[in-house]
C-alpha positions as CSV (number, residue, x, y, z in Angstrom):
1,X,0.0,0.0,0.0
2,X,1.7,2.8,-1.1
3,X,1.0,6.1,0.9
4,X,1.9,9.6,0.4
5,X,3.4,10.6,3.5
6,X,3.1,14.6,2.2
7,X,-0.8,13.9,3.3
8,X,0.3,13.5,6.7
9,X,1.4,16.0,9.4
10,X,5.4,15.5,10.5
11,X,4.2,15.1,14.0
12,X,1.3,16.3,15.5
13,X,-2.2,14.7,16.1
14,X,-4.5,13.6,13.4
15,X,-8.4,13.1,13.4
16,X,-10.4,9.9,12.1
17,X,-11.6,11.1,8.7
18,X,-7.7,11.4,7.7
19,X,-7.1,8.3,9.1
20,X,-9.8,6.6,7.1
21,X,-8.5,8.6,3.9
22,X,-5.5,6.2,4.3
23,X,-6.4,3.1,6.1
24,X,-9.0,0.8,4.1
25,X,-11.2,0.3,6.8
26,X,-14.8,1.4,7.9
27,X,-15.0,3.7,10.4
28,X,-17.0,0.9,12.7
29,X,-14.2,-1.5,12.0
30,X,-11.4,1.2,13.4
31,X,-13.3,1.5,16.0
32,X,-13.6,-2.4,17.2
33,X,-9.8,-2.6,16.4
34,X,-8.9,0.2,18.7
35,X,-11.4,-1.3,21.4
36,X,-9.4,-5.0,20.6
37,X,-6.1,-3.9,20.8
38,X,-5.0,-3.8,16.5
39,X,-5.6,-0.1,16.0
40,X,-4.2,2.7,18.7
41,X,-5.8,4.4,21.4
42,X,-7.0,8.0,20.8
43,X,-5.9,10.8,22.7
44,X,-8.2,13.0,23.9
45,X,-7.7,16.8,22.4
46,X,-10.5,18.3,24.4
47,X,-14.4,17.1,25.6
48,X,-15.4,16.6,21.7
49,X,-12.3,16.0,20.1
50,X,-10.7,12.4,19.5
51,X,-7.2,12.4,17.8
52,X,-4.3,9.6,17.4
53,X,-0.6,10.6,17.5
54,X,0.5,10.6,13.4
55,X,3.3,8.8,14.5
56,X,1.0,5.8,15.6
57,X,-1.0,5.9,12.5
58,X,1.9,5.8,10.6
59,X,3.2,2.9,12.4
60,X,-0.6,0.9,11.7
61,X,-0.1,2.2,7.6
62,X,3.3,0.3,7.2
63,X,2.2,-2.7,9.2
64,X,-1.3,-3.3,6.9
65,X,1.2,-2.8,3.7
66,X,3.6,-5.7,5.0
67,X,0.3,-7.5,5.5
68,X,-0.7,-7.1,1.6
């Protein structure tokens, strides 16, 4: 799976709807993967807002492309 890493921040925080532009996978299913364990934890931004550390969603991109 080749990914264009200019799409994604250096460091930072991103939100799901990039993550979903990059991983192949429903928004449900990242969901039950974070609750099991495959997918990261979020960090909480503020009361409303749900983010994942780039580097972590980086880290789940390159593991899915060793797995295709």
């Amino acid at each position: 799976m080749a990914v264009d890493k200019s799409l994604l921040p250096e460091i930072g925080f991103v939100r799901l709807p990039t993550i979903l532009a990059h991983v192949p996978v429903s928004r449900s299913l990242w969901w039950e993967g974070v609750r099991t364990g495959r997918f990261p934890k979020p960090v909480k931004l503020a009361p409303r807002v749900t983010a994942w550390r780039v580097e972590d969603v980086r880290s789940v991109i390159l593991t899915l492309g060793r797995k295709t």
